[in-house]
C-alpha positions in Angstrom: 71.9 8.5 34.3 75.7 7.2 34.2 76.6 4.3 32.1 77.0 2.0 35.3 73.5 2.6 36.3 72.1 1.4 33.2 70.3 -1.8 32.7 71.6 -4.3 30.2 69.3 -3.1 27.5 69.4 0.3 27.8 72.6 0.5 26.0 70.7 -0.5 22.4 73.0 -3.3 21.4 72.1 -3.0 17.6 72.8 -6.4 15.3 70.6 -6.9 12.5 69.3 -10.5 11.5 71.4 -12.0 9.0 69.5 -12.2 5.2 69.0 -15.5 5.4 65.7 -17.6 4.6 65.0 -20.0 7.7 62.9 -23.1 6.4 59.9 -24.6 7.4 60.0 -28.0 8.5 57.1 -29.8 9.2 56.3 -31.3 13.3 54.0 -34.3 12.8 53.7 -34.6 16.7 52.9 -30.6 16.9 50.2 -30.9 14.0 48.7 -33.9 15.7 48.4 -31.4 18.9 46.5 -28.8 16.5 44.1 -31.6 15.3 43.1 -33.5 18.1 40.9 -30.2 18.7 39.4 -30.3 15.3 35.8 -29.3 16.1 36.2 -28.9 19.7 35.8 -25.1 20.0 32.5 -25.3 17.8 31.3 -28.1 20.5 31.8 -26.6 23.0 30.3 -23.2 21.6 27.4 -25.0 20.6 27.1 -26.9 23.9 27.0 -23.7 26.2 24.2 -22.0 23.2 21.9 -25.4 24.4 22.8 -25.0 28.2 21.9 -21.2 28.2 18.2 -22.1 27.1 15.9 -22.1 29.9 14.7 -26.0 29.0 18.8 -26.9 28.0 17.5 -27.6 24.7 17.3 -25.5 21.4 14.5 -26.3 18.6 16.4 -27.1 15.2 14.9 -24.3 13.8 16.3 -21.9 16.5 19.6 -23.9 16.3 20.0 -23.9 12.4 21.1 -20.3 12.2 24.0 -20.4 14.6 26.2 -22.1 11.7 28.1 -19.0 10.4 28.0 -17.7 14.4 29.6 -20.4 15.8 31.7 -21.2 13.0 30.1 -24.6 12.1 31.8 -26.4 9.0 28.6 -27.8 7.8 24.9 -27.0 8.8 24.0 -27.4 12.2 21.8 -30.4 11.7 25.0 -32.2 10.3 27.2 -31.1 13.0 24.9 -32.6 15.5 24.6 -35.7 13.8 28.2 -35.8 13.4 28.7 -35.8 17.4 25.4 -38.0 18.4 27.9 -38.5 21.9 27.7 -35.0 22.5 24.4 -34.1 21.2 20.8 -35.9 20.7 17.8 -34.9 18.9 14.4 -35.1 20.0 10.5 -34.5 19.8 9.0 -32.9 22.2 5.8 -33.7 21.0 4.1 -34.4 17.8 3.5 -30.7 17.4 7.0 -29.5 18.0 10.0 -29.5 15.4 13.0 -31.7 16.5 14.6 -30.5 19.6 18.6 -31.1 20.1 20.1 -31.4 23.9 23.3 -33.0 25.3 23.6 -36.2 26.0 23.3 -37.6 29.5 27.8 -37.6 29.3 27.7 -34.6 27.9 25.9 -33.3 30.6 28.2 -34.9 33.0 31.4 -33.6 31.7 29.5 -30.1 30.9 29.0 -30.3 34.8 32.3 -31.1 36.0 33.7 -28.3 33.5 31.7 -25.7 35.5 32.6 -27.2 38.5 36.6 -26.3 37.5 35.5 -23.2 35.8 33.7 -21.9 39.3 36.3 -23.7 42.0 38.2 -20.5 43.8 41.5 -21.9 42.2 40.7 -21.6 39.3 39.0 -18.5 39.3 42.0 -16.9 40.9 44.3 -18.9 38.0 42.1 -17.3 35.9 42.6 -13.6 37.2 45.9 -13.2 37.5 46.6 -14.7 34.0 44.1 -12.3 32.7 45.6 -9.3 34.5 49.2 -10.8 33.4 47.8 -10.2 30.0 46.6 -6.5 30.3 50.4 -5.7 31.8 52.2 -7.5 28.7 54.3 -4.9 27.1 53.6 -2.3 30.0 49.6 -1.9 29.0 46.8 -1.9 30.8 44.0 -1.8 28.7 42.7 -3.6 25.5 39.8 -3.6 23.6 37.4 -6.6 24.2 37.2 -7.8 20.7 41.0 -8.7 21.0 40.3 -10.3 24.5 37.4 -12.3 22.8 39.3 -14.2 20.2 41.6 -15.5 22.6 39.1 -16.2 25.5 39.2 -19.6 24.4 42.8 -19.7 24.4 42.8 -17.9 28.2 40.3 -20.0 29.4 37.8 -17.6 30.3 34.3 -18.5 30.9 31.9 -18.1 27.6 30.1 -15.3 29.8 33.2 -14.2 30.9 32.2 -10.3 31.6 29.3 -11.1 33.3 30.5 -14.0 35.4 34.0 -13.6 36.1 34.9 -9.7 35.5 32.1 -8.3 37.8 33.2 -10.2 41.3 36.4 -8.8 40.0 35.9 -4.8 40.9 39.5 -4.2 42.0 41.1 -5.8 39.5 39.0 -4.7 36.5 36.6 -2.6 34.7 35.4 -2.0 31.4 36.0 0.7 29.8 35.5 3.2 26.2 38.6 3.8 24.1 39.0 5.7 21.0 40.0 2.9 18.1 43.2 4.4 15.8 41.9 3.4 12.3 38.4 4.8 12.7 38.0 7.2 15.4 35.0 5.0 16.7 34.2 4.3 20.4 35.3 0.8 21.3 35.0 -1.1 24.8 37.4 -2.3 26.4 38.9 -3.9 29.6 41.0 -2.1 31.7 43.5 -3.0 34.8 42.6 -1.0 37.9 46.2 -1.0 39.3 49.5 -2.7 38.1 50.3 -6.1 40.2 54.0 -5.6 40.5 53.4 -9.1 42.2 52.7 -10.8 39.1 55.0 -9.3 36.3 57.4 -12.2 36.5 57.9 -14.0 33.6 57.5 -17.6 33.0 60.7 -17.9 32.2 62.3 -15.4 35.0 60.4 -18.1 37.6 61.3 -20.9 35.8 65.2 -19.6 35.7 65.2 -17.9 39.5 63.4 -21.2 41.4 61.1 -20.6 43.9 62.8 -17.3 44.6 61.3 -14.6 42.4 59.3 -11.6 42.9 59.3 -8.2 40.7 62.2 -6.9 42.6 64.3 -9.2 41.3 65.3 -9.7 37.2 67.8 -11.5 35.5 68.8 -10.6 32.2 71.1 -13.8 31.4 68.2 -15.9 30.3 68.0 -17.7 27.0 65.1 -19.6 25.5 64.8 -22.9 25.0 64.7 -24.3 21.8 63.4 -27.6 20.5 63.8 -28.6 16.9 62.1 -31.6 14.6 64.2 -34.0 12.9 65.2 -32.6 9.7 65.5 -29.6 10.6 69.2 -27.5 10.0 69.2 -24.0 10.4 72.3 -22.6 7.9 75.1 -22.2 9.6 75.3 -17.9 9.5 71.6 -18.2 11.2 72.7 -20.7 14.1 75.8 -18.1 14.7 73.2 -15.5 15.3 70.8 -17.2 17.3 73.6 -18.0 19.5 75.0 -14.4 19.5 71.4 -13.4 19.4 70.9 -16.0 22.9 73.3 -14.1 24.8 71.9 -10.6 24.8 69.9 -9.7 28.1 66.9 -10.8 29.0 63.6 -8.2 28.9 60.3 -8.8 30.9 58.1 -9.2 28.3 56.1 -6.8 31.3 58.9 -4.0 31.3 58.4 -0.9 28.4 61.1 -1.1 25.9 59.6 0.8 23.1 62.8 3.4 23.7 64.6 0.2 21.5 65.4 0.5 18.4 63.3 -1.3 16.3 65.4 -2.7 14.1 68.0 -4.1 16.6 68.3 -7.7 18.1 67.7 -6.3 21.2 64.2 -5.4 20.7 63.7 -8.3 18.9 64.6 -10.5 21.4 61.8 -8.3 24.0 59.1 -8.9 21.0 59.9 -12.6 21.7 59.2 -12.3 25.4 56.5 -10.8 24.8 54.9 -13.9 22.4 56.7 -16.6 24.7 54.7 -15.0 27.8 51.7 -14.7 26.1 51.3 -18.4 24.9 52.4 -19.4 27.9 49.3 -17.5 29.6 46.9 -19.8 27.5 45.7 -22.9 28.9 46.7 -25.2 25.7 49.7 -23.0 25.1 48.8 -22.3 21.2 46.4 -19.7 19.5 45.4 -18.8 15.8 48.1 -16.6 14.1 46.0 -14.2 13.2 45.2 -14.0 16.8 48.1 -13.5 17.7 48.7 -10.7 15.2 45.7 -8.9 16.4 47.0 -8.4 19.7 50.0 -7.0 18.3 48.3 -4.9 16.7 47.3 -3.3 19.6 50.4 -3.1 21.0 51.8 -1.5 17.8 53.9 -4.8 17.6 52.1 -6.6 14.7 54.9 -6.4 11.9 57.3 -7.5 14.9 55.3 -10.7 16.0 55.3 -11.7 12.0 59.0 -11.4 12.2 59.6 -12.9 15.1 57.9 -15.8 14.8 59.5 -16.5 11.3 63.1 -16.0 12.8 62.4 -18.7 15.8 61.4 -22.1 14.8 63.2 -23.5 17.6 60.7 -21.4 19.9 57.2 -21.5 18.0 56.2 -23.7 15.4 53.0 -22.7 13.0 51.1 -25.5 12.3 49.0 -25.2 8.6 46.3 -27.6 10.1 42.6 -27.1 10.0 42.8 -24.6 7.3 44.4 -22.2 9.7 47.9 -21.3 10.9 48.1 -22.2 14.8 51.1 -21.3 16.6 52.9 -23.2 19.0 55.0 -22.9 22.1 57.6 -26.0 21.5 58.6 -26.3 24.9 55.4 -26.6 26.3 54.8 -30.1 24.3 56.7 -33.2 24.2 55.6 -35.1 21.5 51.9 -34.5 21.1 51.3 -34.2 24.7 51.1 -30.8 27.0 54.2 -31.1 29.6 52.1 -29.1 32.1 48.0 -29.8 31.7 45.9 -26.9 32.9 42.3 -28.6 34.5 40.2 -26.9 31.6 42.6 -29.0 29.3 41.7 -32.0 30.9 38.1 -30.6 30.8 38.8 -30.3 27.0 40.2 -33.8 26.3 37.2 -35.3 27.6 34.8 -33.9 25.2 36.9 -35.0 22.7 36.9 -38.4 23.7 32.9 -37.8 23.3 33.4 -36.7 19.8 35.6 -39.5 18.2 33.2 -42.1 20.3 31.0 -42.8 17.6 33.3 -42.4 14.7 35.4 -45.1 16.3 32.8 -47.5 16.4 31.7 -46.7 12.9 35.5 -47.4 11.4 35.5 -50.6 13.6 32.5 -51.9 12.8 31.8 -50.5 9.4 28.3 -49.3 10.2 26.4 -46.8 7.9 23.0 -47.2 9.7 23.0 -44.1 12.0 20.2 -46.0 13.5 22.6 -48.8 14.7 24.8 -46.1 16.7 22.6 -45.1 19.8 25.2 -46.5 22.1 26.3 -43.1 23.2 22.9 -41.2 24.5 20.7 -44.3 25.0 19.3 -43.3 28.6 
């Protein structure tokens, strides 16, 4: 291949960052994001253990030993009396133990979820953000315990293999690969054919208009970059990002494992790579360890750390909730999501639900839980 016929990247630009410590700086607006959702993914969890019974109801005794499954912060008896909005509990008769359901909104909301969760836009949202996932980085397979921890993050049904995967023959299929670190047989979900269609980046469509396709790539494309007050990167580290800004642009889709590792260049693809995948989740922010995990697949897990340590202007780790959550800055403005996927909206009305009754107990000063029945009286 001549020099002339050579993409951008291909020639290896190699700049190292500059040994410099970039600072943390707190985002009260981005940590508010993180905790509005304190509790939410247990709820939920919870919520879709009731709905899968038969009678849409679990006995406390059946329902006490999902704490450490579902992640519960206290015992499962507690949790439910600490959402009496979401969840009721009941006697069946006088020879039953206590029963716990959802409340009569909780049902309703639970209902319109599904009814976003089974519409054919979503579903097909749904697909192609899961298949954009599988391409990331050129692969087209990963094992399904690294799509499970984010399939709260993509959005994907609870029952997501049963429900969404099989009508999806051509697209998917599940498959055994051989894990690295122990030789054992893992499953995993594999893409059928590459979707040439859909490896377009967020930010190539966002930077090309309404007129992309794969065909076409740009490689002048920086990221934006959104700081908190306070923050002042030294002077050497805002030189490189700037030098750093101008190198071409990668498809986080596109194979660039040829790169050195240790140059900018293939930094900056590493950080296409994380942009595009947060931008693939509905609330646009995921665990840490999450994301790790995934690069670990990729072989990219000592490159995400770094990356996401050199860019505070492009991700911001929140410590909140005894957890690191990382967060795409430019998909927030304030506390708020610029762009709200209908699950999120899904999402913000069960936590409406869940801060009903502690509300009216910090307004009213109640400690009688027998004085708070406003939320499931029938």
């Amino acid at each position: 291949m001549s020099l002339s016929s050579k993409l951008p990247h291909q020639f290896n630009l190699i700049r190292t960052f500059v040994n410099a410590k970039v600072k943390w700086v707190r985002d009260p607006y981005l940590d508010t994001a993180v905790l509005k959702e304190k509790d939410l993914k247990q709820v939920i969890a919870l919520k879709n253990q009731i709905i899968s019974s038969p009678s849409k109801s679990l006995s406390m005794y059946t329902a006490s030993p999902l704490k450490d499954p579902l992640n519960l912060p206290n015992t499962t008896t507690k949790f439910v009396n600490n959402y009496r909005c979401v969840f009721t509990q009941f006697q069946p008769t006088s020879a039953f133990l206590p029963h716990v359901k959802l409340t009569p909104q909780a049902l309703s909301v639970h209902n319109e979820e599904m009814s976003v969760h089974n519409s054919s836009d979503n579903r097909k949202d749904t697909v192609q953000r899961l298949t954009r996932f599988l391409m990331l980085a050129g692969m087209r397979q990963l094992p399904l315990y690294v799509i499970d921890k984010l399939k709260w993050d993509l959005g994907l049904p609870h029952d997501y293999v049963t429900t969404l995967l099989a009508d999806y023959p051509d697209y998917f299929d599940v498959c055994g690969v051989e894990d690295p670190s122990s030789g054992k047989e893992l499953l995993a979900l594999e893409l059928i054919s590459w979707r040439k269609e859909l490896s377009v980046s967020e930010l190539e469509k966002s930077a090309m208009g309404l007129d992309y396709s794969g065909d076409k790539r740009r490689h002048d494309i920086v990221f934006p970059m959104f700081f908190p007050k306070g923050f002042d990167l030294q002077k050497r580290v805002s030189t490189w990002v700037e030098n750093w800004q101008t190198l071409p642009y990668i498809s986080p889709y596109e194979d660039a494992f040829h790169l050195d590792t240790n140059s900018d260049q293939a930094e900056k693809w590493t950080v296409a790579i994380l942009h595009e995948l947060l931008s693939l989740l509905v609330s646009k922010k995921t665990e840490r360890r999450n994301l790790l995990s995934y690069g670990q697949c990729l072989g990219l897990g000592s490159r995400f750390e770094k990356a996401l340590v050199h860019h505070p202007g492009i991700f911001y780790i929140s410590n909140k909730l005894t957890t690191q959550t990382v967060v795409l800055r430019e998909a927030y403005r304030k506390d708020f999501l610029v762009k709200k996927h209908p699950l999120m909206g899904m999402r913000y009305r069960y936590i409406h639900l869940m801060n009903k009754i502690q509300k009216h107990r910090e307004q009213v000063g109640l400690k009688d839980d027998n004085k708070l029945n406003l939320c499931y009286r029938t």
